[in-house]
C-alpha positions as CSV (number, residue, x, y, z in Angstrom):
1,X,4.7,11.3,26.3
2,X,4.4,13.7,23.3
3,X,0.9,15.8,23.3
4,X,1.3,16.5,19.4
5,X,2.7,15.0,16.4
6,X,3.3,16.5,13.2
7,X,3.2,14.1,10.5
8,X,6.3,15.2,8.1
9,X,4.3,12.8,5.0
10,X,1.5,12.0,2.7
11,X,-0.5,9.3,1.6
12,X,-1.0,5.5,3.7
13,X,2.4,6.0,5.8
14,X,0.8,9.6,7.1
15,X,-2.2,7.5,8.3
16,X,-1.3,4.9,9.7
17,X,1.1,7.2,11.6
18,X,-2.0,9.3,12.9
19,X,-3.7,5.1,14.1
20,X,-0.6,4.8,15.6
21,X,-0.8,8.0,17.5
22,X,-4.5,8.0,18.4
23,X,-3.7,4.7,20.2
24,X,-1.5,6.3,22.2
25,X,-3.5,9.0,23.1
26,X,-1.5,11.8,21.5
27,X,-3.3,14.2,18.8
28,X,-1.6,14.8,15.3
29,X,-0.7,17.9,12.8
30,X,-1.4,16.7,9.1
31,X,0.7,18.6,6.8
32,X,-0.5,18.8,3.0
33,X,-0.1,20.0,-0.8
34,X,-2.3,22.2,-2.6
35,X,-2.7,19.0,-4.8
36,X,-3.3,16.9,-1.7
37,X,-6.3,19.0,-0.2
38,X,-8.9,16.3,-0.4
39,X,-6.7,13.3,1.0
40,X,-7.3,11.2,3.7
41,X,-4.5,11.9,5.6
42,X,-5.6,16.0,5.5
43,X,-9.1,14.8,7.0
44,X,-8.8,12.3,10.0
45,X,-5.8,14.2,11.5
46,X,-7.0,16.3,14.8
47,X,-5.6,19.4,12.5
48,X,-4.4,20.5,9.3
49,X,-1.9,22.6,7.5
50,X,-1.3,23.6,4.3
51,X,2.3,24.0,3.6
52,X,2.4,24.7,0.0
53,X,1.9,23.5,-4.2
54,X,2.1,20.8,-5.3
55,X,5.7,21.0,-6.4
56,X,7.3,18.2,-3.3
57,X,10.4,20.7,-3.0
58,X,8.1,23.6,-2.2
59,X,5.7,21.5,0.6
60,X,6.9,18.3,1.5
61,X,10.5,19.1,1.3
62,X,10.1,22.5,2.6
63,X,11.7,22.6,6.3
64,X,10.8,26.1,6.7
65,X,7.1,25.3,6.3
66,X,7.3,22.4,8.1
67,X,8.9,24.2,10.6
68,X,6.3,26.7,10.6
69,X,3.3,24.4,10.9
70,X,4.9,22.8,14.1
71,X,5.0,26.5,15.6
72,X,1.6,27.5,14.8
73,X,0.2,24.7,15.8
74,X,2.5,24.0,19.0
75,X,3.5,20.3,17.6
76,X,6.2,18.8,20.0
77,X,7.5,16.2,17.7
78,X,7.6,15.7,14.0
79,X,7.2,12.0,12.7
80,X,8.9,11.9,9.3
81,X,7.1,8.3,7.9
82,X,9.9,7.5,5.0
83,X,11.3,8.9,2.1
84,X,10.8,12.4,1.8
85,X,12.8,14.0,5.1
86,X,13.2,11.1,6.5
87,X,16.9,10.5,6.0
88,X,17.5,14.4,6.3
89,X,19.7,14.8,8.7
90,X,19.6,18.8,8.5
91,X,15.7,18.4,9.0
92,X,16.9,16.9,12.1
93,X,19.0,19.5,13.3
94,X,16.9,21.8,13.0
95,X,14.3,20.5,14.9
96,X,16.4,19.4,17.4
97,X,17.4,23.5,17.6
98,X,14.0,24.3,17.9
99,X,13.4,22.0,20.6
100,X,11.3,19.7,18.7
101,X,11.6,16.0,19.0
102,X,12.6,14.0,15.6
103,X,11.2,10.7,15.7
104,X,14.0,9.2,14.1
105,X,17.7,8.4,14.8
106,X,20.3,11.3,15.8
107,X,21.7,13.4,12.8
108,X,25.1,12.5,13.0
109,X,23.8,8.5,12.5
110,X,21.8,9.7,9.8
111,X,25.0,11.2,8.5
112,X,27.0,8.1,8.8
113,X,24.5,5.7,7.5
114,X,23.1,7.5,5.0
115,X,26.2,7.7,3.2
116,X,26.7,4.5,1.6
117,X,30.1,4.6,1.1
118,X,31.1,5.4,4.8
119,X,28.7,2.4,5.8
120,X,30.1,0.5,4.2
121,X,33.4,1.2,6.0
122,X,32.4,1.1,9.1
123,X,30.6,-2.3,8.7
124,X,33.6,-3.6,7.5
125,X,35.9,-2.5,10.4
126,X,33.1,-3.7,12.8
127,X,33.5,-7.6,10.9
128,X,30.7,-7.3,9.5
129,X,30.4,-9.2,6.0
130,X,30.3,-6.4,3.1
131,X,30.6,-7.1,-0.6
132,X,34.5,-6.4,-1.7
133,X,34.6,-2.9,-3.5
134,X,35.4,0.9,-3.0
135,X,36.5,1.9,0.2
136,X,34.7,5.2,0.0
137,X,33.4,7.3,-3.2
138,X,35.4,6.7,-6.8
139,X,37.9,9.7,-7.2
140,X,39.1,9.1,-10.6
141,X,38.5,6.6,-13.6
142,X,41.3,5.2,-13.3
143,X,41.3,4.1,-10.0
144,X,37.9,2.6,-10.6
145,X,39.9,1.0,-13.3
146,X,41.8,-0.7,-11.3
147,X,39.4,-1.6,-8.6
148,X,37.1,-3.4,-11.0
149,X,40.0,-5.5,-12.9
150,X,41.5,-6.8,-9.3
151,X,37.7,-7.8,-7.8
152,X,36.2,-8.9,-11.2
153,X,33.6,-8.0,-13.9
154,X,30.4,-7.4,-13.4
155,X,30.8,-4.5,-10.9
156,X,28.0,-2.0,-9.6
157,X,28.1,1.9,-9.6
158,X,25.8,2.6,-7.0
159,X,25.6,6.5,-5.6
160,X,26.8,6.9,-1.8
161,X,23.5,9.2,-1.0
162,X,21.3,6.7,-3.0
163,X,18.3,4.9,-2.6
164,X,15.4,3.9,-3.8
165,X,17.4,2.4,-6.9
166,X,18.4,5.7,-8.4
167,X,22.0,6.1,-9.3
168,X,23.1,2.3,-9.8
169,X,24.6,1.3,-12.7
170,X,25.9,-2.4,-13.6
171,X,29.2,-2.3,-15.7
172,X,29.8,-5.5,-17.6
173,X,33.3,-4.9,-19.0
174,X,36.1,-1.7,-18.6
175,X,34.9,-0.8,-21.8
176,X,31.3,0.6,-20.3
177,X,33.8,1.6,-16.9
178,X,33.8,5.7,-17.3
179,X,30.4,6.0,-19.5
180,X,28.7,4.2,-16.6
181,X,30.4,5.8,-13.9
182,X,29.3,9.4,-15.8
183,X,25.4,8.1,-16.1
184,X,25.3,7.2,-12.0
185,X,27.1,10.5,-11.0
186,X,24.7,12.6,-13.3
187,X,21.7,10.6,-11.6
188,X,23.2,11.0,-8.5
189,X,23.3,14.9,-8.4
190,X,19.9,15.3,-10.0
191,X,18.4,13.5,-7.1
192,X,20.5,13.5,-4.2
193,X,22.2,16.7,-4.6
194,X,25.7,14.7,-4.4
195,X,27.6,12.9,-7.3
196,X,29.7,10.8,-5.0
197,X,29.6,7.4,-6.6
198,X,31.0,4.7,-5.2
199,X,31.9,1.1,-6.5
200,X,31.4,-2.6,-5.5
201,X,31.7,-6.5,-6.8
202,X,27.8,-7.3,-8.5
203,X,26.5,-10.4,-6.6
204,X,24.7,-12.1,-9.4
205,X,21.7,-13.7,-8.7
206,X,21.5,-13.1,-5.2
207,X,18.2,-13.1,-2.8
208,X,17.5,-9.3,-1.2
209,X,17.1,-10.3,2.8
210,X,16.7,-7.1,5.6
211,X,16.9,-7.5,9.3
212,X,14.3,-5.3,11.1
213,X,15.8,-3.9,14.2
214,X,14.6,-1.8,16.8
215,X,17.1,0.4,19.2
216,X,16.3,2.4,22.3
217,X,18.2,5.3,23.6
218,X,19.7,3.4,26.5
219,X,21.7,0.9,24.7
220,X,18.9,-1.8,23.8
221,X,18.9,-3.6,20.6
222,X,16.7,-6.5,19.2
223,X,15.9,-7.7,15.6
224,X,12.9,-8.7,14.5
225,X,13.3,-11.3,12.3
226,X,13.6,-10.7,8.4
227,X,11.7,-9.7,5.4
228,X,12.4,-11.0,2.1
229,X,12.3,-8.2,-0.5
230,X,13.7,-10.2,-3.5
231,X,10.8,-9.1,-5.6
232,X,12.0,-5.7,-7.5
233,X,11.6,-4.3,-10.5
234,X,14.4,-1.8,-11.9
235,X,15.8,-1.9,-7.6
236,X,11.4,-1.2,-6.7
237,X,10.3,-3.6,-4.4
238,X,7.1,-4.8,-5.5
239,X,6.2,-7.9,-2.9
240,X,7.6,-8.7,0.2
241,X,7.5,-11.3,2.7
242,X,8.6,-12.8,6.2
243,X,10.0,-15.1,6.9
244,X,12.1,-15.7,4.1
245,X,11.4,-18.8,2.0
246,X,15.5,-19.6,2.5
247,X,15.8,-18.5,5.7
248,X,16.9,-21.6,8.6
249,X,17.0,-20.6,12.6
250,X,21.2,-20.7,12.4
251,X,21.6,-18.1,9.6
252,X,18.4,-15.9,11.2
253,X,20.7,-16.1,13.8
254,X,23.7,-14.8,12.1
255,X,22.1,-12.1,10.1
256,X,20.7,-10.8,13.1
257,X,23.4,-10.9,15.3
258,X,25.3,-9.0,12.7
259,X,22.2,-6.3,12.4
260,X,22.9,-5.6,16.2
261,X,26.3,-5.5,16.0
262,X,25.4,-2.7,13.1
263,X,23.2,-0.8,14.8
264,X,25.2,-0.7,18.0
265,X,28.8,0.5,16.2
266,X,26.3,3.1,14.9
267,X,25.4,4.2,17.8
268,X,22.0,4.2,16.9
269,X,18.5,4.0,18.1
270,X,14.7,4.3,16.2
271,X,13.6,1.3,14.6
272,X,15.8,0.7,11.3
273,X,16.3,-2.2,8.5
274,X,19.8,-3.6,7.7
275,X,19.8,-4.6,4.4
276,X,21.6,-7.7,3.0
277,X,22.5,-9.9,-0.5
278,X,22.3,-13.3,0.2
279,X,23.8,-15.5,-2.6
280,X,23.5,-18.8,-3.7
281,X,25.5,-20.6,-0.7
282,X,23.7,-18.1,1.8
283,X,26.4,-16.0,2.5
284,X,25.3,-12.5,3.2
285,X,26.7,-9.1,2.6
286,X,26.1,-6.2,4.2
287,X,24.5,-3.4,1.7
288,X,22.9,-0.6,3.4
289,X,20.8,0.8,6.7
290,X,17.7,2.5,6.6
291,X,17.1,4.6,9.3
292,X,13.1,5.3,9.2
293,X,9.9,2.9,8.6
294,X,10.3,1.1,6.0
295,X,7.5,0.6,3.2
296,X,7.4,-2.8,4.1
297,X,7.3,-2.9,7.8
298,X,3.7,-4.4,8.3
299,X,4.8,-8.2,7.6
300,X,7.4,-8.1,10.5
301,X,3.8,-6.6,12.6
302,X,1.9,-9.3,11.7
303,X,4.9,-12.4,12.6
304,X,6.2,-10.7,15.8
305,X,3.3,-9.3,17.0
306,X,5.4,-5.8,17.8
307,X,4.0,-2.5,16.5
308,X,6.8,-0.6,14.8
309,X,5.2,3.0,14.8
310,X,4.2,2.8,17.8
311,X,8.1,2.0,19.1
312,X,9.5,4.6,17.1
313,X,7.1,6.6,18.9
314,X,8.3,5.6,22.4
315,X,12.2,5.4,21.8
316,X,11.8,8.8,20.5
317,X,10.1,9.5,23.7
318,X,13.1,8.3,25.7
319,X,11.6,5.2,26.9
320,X,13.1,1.6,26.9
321,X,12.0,-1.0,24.8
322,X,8.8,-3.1,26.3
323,X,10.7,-6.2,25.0
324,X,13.8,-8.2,24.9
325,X,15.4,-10.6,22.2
326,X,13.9,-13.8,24.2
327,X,10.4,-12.0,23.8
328,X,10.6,-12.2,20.0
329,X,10.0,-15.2,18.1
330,X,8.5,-15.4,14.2
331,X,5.5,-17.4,14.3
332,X,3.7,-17.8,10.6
333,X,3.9,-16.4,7.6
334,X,3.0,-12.6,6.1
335,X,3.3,-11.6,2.4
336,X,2.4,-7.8,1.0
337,X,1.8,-6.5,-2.2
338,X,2.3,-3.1,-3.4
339,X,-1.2,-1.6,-5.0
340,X,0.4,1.1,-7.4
341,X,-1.4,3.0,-9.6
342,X,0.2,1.9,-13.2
343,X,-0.4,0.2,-16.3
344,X,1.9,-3.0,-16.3
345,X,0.6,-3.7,-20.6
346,X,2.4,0.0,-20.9
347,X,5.8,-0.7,-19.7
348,X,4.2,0.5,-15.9
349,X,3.2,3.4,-16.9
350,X,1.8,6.1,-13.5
351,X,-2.3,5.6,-14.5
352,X,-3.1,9.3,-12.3
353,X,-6.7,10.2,-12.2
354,X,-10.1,9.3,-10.7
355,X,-11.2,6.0,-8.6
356,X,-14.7,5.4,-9.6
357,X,-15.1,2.0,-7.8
358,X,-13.4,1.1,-5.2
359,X,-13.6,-2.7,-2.7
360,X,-10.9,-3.4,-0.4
361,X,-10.9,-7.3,0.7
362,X,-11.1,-7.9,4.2
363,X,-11.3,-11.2,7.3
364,X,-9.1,-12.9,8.9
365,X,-5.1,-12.3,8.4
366,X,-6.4,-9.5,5.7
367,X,-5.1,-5.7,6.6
368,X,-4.9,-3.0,3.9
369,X,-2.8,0.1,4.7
370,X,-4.2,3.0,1.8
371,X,-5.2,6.6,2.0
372,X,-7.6,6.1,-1.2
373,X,-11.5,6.0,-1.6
374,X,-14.3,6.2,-4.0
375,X,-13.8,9.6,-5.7
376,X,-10.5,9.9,-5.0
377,X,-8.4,11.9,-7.4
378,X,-4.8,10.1,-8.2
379,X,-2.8,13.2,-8.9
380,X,0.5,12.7,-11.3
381,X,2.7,14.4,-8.6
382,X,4.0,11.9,-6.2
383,X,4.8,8.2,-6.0
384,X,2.1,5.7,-7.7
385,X,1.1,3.3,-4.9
386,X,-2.0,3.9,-3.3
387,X,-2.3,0.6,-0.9
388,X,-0.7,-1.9,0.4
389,X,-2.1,-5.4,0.9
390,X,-1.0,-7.7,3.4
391,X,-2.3,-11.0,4.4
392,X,-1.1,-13.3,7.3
393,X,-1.3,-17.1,7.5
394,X,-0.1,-19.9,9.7
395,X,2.2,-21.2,7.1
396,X,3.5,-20.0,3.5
397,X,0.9,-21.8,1.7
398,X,-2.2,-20.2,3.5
399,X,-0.5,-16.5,3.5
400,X,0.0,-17.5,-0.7
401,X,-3.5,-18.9,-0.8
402,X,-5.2,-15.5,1.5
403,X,-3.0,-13.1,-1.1
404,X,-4.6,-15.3,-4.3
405,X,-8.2,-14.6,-2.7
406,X,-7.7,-11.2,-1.6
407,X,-5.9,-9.8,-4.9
408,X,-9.0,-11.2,-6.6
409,X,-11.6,-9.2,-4.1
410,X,-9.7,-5.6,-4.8
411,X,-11.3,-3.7,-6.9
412,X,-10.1,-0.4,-8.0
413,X,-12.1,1.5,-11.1
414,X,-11.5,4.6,-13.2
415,X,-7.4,3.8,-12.9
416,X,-5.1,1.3,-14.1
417,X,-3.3,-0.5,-11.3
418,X,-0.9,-3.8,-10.9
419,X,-3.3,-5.9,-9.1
420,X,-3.8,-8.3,-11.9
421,X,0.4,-8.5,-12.6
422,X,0.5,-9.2,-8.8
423,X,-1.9,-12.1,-8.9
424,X,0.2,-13.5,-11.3
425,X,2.9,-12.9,-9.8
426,X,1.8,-15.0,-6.9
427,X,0.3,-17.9,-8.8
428,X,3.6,-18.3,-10.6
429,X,5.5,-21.8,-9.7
430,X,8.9,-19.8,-9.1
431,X,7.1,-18.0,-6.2
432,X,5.0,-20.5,-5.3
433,X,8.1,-22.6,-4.5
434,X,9.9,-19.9,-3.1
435,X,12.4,-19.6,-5.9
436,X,13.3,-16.7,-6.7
437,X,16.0,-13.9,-6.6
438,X,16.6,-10.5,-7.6
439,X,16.3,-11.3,-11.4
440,X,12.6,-12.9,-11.0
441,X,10.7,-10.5,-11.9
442,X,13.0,-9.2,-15.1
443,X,12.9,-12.8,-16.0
444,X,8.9,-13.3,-15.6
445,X,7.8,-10.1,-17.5
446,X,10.2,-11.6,-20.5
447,X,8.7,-15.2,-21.0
C-alpha cells in the first residue's frame, strides 16, 4: 500500500480524502493557495505545501508545482478528488513518468471518455443506448444543418471536453442553428481549451439517472446502484438521491448492466459514474462517464455500505475489489443537499466572506462532508459550496423527513447560503412525491 498521498484538491473532497487515507494507515501531502492558507484541509493533513496564488491556474492547476510538492515531500501517489485535474489526462502522464501513482483511471481512458463526442461513439458500437446525434464533433454549419432537420428540433450543442454544464446550448429552430453553435464553441475554448462542439437530439423532460461503478485493474466490474441527480439548476446539480424515486429492480438491472458493459469496452478501472437521461417511458440514453469521485458519491456510501475513496485507493494500489455484484444490494434510502455559499433572493449570487456562526446538525443517518468553521473566511476564488448534507433513512419518507429536520438545525452566519431554498425544495409536493425531472427546479423558482 501507498505510504503517502498527495491530495491534488481543496475544500470537503481534500478532507474527506485525508479520513479516507488515515483509515488506511497511509499519511497525506495537503496542497494549498495563498488564499487557502487557513483551511481545513491545509491543517489536519500530516503536511503541507504551498503551491502558489490564489489564481486556480497558477496552484491548483499547476502540474509543475504539484509535481514539485510530491518530490519534496516524497508523496508516492497523488489523489486528484474531482474537478480540477481530475480528468487531465496529461497530469496523468506525467505522474505516471515520474513514477508516481495516479489514483484515477489510465490516461488514454481518460482520453477516450473525456471526450464526449468519441464516447459517445464508442457506446454506441458497444449497443449501448445513446441519444441520436453527431457522430463526432460538428465540422461545418451546414452539416449541423442537416443533422438537426433529419433527427428533429429541439437539439442540444453540448462541447465534447465539457462538463459541469459549460458549453451546452439548446437550439429550438435552424434559425438559432449557427448563432448557437458560435456561443457553445466560444464557451468551449474559454474553458476547456477546445472548441469542438458536438450535436445531439434534446430529450425533453427527461429524469438525470447515473450508475456508480467501481472497476479494478484485473478485469472486475460492479455497479452500485444509482443516484438520481434530476435536481439542477442551469446543468448544477443541487440535490441528489439514491435510489431513484422511478427506479424498479428490472430497469436497475438494465442500466447497470449497460454501465458495465461501458466501463469494460473502456477498458477502464477507478471508480467512475455513467451518466444517463431517462425519459418519460424509462428508456435511457447514454450521456457521458465521469472518471473521478463524483460530488455526489456519499448517498451510494450510505445504501451500499461500500466506501468509494477508500476503493479508489485500493484499485489504484493494484488490488482486487473486496466485493462482487451478489455482495451489493441497495437497502434504504439517502438524499444530499449541496450547502453553497449564495444568495438565492439575488439570482444565486457567490455570498464570499466570513462565517460568524456556524451549527452543523448531527444523529442518526446525519453526515456532513465540509471544510468550514466558525471564523472561516469564504474567499470569492473558487466554487461556492462549502458542505454537503446527507441524511440516510430506511425508506424515502424518513430520509425526506431527516433532510426537513436537519436543514432546519444548520446554521451558518455572516454569509448567505441556499439552505432555506433547499428546505423548500424538499417540502415541495413535486419532490415530496418524487415528481420531478430536469425542468423542476426552473419550473419551482418561476411559480
Amino acid at each position: 500500500m501507498f505510504k503517502k498521498i498527495l491530495i491534488a484538491n481543496r475544500g470537503e473532497i481534500a478532507v474527506r480524502i485525508i479520513r479516507a487515507c488515515r483509515e488506511l494507515g497511509i499519511r497525506t501531502v495537503a496542497v494549498y493557495s495563498t488564499a487557502d492558507k487557513s483551511s481545513l484541509h491545509a491543517q489536519i493533513a500530516d503536511e503541507a505545501v504551498c503551491i502558489g496564488p490564489a489564481d486556480s491556474s497558477k496552484s491548483y492547476l499547476n502540474v509543475e508545482a504539484i509535481m514539485a510538492a510530491c518530490e519534496i515531500t516524497g508523496a508516492d501517489a497523488v489523489h486528484p478528488g474531482f474537478g480540477f485535474l481530475s480528468e487531465n489526462s496529461r497530469f496523468a502522464q506525467i505522474c505516471e513518468k515520474c513514477g508516481i501513482t495516479f489514483i484515477g483511471p489510465s490516461p488514454s481512458s481518460i482520453d477516450m471518455l473525456g471526450d464526449k463526442a468519441t464516447a459517445k461513439k464508442t457506446m454506441e458500437n458497444a449497443g449501448i443506448p445513446v441519444i441520436p446525434g453527431s457522430k463526432g464533433a460538428i465540422e461545418s454549419i451546414g452539416s449541423a444543418k442537416e443533422l438537426a432537420s433529419k433527427i428533429g428540433y429541439p437539439v442540444l450543442i453540448k462541447a465534447a471536453a465539457g462538463g459541469g454544464g459549460r458549453g451546452i446550448r439548446i437550439v429550438n429552430s435552424e434559425d438559432e442553428l449557427e448563432a448557437q453553435i458560435t456561443a457553445a464553441k466560444q464557451e468551449a475554448l474559454s474553458f476547456f481549451s477546445d472548441d469542438a462542439v458536438y450535436l445531439e437530439k434534446f430529450i425533453e423532460r427527461p429524469r438525470h439517472v447515473e450508475i456508480q461503478i467501481a472497476a479494478d485493474k484485473h478485469g472486475n466490474v460492479v455497479y452500485l446502484g444509482e443516484r438520481d441527480c434530476s435536481l439542477q439548476r442551469r446543468h448544477q446539480k443541487v440535490l441528489e438521491e439514491s435510489p431513484s424515486p422511478v427506479m424498479t429492480e428490472e430497469l436497475r438491472a438494465k442500466m447497470g448492466q449497460a454501465a458495465v458493459q461501458a466501463t469494460k469496452v473502456s477498458n477502464y478501472y477507478n471508480v467512475g459514474t455513467i451518466e444517463f437521461l431517462v425519459d418519460k417511458n424509462n428508456d435511457f440514453y447514454f450521456m457521458e462517464m465521469n472518471t473521478r469521485i463524483q460530488v455526489e458519491h456519499p448517498v451510494t456510501e450510505f445504501v451500499t455500505g461500500v466506501d468509494l475513496v477508500k476503493t479508489q485507493i485500493k484499485i489504484a494500489d493494484g488490488q482486487e475489489l473486496d466485493f462482487t455484484q451478489d455482495d451489493i444490494s441497495v437497502k434504504g434510502h439517502s438524499i444530499e443537499c449541496r450547502i453553497n455559499a449564495e444568495c438565492p433572493e439575488k439570482n444565486f449570487r457567490p455570498c464570499p466572506g466570513v462565517i460568524s456562526v456556524l451549527y452543523t446538525p448531527g444523529g442518526p443517518g446525519i453526515r456532513v462532508d465540509s471544510a468550514v468553521y466558525q471564523g472561516y473566511t469564504i474567499t470569492p476564488y473558487y466554487d461556492s459550496m462549502i458542505s454537503k448534507l446527507i441524511v440516510y433513512g430506511k425508506d424515502r419518507q424518513e430520509a425526506i423527513m431527516k433532510m426537513k429536520w436537519a436543514l432546519s438545525e444548520f446554521i451558518v452566519g455572516g454569509i448567505d447560503t441556499n439552505i432555506d431554498f433547499q428546505l423548500e425544495l424538499i417540502k415541495s409536493e413535486g419532490f415530496e412525491k418524487g415528481n420531478y425531472d430536469v425542468g423542476f427546479i426552473e419550473d419551482f423558482l418561476s411559480k
